[in-house]
Backbone atoms as SQL, in Angstrom:
CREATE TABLE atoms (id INTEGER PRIMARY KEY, chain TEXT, resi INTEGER, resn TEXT, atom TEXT, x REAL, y REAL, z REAL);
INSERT INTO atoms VALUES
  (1, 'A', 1, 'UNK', 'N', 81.487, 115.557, 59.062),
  (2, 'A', 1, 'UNK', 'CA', 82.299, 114.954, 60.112),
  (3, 'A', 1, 'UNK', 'C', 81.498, 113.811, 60.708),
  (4, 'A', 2, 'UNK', 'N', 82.060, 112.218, 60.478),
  (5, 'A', 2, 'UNK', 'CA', 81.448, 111.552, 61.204),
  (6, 'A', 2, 'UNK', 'C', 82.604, 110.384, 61.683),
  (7, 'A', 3, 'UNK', 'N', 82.862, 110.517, 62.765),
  (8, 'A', 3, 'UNK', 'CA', 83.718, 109.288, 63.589),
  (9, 'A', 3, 'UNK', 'C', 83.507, 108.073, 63.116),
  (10, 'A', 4, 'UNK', 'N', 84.444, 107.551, 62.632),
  (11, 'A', 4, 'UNK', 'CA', 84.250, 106.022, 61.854),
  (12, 'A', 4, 'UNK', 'C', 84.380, 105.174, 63.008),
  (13, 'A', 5, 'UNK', 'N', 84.111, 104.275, 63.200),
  (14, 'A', 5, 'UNK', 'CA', 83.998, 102.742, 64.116),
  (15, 'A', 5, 'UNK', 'C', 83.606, 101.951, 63.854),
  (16, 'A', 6, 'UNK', 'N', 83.787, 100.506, 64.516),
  (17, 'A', 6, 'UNK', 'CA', 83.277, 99.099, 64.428),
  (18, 'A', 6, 'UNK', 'C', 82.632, 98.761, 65.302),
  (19, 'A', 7, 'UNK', 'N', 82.203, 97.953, 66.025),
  (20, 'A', 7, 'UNK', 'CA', 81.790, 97.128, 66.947),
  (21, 'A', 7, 'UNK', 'C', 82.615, 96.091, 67.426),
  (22, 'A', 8, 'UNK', 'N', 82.626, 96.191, 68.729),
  (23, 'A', 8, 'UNK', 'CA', 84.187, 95.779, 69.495),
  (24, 'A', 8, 'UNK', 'C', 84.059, 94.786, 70.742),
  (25, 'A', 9, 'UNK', 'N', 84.382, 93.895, 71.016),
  (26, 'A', 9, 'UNK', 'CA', 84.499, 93.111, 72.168),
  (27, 'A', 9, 'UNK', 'C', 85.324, 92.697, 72.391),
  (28, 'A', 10, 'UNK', 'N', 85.640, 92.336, 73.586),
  (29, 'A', 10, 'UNK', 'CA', 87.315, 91.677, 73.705),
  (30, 'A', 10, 'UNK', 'C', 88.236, 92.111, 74.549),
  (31, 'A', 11, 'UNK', 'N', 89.492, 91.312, 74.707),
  (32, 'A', 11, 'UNK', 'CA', 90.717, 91.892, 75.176),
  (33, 'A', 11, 'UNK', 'C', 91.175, 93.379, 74.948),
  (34, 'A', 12, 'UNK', 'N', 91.585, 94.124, 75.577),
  (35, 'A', 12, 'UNK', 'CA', 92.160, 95.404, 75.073),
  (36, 'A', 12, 'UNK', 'C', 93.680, 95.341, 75.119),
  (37, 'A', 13, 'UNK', 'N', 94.328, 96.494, 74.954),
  (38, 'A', 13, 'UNK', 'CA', 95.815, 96.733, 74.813),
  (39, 'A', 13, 'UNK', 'C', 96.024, 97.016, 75.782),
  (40, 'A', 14, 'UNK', 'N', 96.811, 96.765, 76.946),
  (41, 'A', 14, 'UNK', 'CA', 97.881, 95.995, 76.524),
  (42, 'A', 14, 'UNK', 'C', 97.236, 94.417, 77.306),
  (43, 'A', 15, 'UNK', 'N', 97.795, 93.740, 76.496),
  (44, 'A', 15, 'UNK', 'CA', 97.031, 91.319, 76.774),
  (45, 'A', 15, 'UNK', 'C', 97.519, 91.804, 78.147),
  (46, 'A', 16, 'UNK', 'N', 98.197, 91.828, 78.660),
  (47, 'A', 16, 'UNK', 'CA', 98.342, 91.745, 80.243),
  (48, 'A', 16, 'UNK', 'C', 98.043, 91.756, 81.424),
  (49, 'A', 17, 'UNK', 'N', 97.000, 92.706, 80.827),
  (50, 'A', 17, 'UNK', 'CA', 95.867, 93.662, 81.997),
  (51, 'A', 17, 'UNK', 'C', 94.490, 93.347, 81.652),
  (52, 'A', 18, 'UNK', 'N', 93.639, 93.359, 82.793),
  (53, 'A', 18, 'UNK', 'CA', 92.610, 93.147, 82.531),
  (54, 'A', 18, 'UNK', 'C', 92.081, 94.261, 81.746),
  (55, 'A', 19, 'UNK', 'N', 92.099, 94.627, 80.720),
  (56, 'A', 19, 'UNK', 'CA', 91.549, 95.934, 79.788),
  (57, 'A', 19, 'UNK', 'C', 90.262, 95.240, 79.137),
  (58, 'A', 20, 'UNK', 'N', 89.302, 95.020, 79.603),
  (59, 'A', 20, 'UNK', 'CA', 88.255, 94.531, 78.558),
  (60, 'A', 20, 'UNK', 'C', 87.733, 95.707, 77.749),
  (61, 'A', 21, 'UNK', 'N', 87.657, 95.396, 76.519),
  (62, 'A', 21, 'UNK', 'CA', 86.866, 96.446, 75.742),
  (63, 'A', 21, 'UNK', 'C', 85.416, 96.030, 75.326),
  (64, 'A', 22, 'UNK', 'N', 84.288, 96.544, 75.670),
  (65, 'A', 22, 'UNK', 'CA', 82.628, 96.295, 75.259),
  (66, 'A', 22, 'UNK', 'C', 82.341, 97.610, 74.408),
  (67, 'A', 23, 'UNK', 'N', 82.235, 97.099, 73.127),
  (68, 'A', 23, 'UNK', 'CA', 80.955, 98.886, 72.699),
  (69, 'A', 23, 'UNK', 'C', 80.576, 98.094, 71.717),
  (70, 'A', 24, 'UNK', 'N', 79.627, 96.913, 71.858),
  (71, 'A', 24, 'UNK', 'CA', 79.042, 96.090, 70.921),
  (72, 'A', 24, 'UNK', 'C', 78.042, 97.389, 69.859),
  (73, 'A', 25, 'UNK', 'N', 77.668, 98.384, 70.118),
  (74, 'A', 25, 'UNK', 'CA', 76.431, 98.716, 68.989),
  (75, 'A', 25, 'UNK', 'C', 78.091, 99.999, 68.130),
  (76, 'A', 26, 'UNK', 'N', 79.121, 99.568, 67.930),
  (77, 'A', 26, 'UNK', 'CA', 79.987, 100.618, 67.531),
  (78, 'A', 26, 'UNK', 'C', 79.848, 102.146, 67.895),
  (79, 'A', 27, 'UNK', 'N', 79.049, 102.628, 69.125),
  (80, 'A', 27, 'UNK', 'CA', 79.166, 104.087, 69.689),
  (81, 'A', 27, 'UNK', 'C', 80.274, 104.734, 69.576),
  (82, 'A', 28, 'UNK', 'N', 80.204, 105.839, 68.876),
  (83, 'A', 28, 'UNK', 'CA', 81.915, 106.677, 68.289),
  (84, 'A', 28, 'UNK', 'C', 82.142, 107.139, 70.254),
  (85, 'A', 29, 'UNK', 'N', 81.310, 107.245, 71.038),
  (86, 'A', 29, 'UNK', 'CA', 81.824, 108.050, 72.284),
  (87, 'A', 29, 'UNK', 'C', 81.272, 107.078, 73.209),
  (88, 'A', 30, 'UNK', 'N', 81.053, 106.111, 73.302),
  (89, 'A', 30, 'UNK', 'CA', 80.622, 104.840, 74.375),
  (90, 'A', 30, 'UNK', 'C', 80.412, 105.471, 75.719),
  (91, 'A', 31, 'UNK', 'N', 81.977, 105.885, 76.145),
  (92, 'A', 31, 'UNK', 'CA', 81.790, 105.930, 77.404),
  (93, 'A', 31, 'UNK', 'C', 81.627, 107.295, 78.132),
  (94, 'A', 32, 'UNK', 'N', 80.882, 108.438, 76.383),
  (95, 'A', 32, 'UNK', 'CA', 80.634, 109.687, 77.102),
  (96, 'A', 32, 'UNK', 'C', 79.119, 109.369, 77.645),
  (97, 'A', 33, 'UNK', 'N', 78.548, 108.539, 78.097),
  (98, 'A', 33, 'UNK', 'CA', 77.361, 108.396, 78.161),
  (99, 'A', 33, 'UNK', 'C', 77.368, 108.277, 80.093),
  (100, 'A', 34, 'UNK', 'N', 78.595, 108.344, 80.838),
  (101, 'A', 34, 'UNK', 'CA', 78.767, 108.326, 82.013),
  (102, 'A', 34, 'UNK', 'C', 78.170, 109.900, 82.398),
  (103, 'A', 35, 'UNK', 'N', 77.959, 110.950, 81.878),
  (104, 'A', 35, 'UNK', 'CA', 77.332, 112.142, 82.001),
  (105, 'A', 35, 'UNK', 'C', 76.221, 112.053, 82.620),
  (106, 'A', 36, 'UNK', 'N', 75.571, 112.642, 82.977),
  (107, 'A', 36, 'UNK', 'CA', 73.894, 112.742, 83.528),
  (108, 'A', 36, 'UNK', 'C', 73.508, 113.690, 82.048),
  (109, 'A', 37, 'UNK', 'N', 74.068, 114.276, 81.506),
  (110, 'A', 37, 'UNK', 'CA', 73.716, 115.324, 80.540),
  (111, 'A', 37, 'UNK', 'C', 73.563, 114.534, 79.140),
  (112, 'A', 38, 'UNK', 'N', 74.205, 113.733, 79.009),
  (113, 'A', 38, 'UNK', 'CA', 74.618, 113.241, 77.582),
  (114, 'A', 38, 'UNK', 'C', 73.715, 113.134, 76.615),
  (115, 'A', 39, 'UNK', 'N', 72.582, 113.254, 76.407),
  (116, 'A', 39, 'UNK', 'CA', 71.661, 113.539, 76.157),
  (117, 'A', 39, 'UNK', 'C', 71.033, 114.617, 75.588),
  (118, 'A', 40, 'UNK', 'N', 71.580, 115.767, 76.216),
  (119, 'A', 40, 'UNK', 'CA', 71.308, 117.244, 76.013),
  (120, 'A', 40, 'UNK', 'C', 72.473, 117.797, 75.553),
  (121, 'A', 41, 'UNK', 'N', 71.667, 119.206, 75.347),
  (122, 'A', 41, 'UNK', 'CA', 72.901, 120.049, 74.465),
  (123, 'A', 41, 'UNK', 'C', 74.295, 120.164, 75.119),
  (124, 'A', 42, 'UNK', 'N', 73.679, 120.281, 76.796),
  (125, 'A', 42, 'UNK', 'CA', 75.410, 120.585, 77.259),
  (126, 'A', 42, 'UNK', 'C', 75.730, 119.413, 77.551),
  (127, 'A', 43, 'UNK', 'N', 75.516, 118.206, 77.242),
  (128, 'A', 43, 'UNK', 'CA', 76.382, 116.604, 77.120),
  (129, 'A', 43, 'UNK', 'C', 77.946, 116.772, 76.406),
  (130, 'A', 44, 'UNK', 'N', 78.508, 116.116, 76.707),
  (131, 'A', 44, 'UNK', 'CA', 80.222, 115.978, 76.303),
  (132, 'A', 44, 'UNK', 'C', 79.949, 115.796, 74.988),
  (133, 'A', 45, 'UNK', 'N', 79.135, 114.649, 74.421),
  (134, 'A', 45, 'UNK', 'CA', 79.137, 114.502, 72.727),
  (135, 'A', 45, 'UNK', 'C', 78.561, 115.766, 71.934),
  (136, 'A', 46, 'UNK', 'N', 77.812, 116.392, 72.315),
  (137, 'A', 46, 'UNK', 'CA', 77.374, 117.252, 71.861),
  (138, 'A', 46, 'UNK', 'C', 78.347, 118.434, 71.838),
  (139, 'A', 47, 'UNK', 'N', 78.678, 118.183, 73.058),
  (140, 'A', 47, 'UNK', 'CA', 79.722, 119.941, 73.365),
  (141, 'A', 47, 'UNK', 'C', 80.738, 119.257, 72.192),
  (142, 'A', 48, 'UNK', 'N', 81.670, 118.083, 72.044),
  (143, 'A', 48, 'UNK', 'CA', 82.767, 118.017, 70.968),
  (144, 'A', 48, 'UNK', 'C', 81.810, 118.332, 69.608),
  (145, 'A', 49, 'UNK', 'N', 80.774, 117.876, 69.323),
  (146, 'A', 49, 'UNK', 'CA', 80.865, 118.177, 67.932),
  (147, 'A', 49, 'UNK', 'C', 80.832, 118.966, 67.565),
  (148, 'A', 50, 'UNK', 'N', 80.134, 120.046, 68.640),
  (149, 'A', 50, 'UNK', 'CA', 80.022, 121.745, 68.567),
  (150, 'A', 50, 'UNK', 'C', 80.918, 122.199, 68.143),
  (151, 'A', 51, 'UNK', 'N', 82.358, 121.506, 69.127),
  (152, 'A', 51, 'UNK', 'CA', 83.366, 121.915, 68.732),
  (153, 'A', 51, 'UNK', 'C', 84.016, 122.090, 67.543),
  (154, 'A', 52, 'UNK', 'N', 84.184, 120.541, 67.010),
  (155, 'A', 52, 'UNK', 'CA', 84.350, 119.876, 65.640),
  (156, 'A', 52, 'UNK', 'C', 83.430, 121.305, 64.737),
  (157, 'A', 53, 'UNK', 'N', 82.517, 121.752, 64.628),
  (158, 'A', 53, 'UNK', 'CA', 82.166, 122.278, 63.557),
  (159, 'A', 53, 'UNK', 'C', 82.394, 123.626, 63.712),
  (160, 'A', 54, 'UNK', 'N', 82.390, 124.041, 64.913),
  (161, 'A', 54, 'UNK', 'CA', 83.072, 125.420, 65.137),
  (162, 'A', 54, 'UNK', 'C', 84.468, 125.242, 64.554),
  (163, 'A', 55, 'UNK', 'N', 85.306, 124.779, 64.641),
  (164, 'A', 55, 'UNK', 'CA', 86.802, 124.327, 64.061),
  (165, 'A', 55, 'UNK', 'C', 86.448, 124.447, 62.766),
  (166, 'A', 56, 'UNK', 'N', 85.703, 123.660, 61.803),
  (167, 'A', 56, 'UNK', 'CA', 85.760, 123.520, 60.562),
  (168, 'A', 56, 'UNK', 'C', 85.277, 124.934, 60.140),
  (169, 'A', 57, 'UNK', 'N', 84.299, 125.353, 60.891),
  (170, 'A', 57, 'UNK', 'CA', 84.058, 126.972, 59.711),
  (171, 'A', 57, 'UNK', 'C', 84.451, 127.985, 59.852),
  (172, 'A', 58, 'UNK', 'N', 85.918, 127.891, 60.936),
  (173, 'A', 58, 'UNK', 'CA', 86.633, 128.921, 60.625),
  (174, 'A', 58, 'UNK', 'C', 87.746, 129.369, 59.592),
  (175, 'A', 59, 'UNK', 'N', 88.086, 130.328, 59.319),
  (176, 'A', 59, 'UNK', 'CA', 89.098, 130.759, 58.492),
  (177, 'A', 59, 'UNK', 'C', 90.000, 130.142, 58.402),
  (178, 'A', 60, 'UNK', 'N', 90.692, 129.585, 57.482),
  (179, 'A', 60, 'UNK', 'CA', 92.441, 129.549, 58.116),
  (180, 'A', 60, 'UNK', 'C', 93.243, 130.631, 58.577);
């Protein structure tokens, strides 16, 4: 399991609004990094992938 991305600057959706989008180094979770934890095991990125692989090795 690995989150595909690009590297992004620019206008966002919808042109209307000021939506700027920045995640110049392509970070699959950019803005889980607002955590104090993110870093550590109980960080948001960490807790999803936990997730993500707990999901995959279960049974159907």
């Amino acid at each position: 399991v690995y989150p595909q991305t690009i590297s992004r600057w620019g206008w966002g959706w919808p042109f209307y609004t000021l939506n700027f989008v920045l995640n110049p180094n392509a970070c699959w979770d950019w803005w889980g990094y607002d955590s104090a934890e993110h870093h550590t095991k109980k960080g948001p990125q960490i807790a999803a992938i936990r997730a993500i692989v707990d999901r995959l090795a279960t049974k159907p």
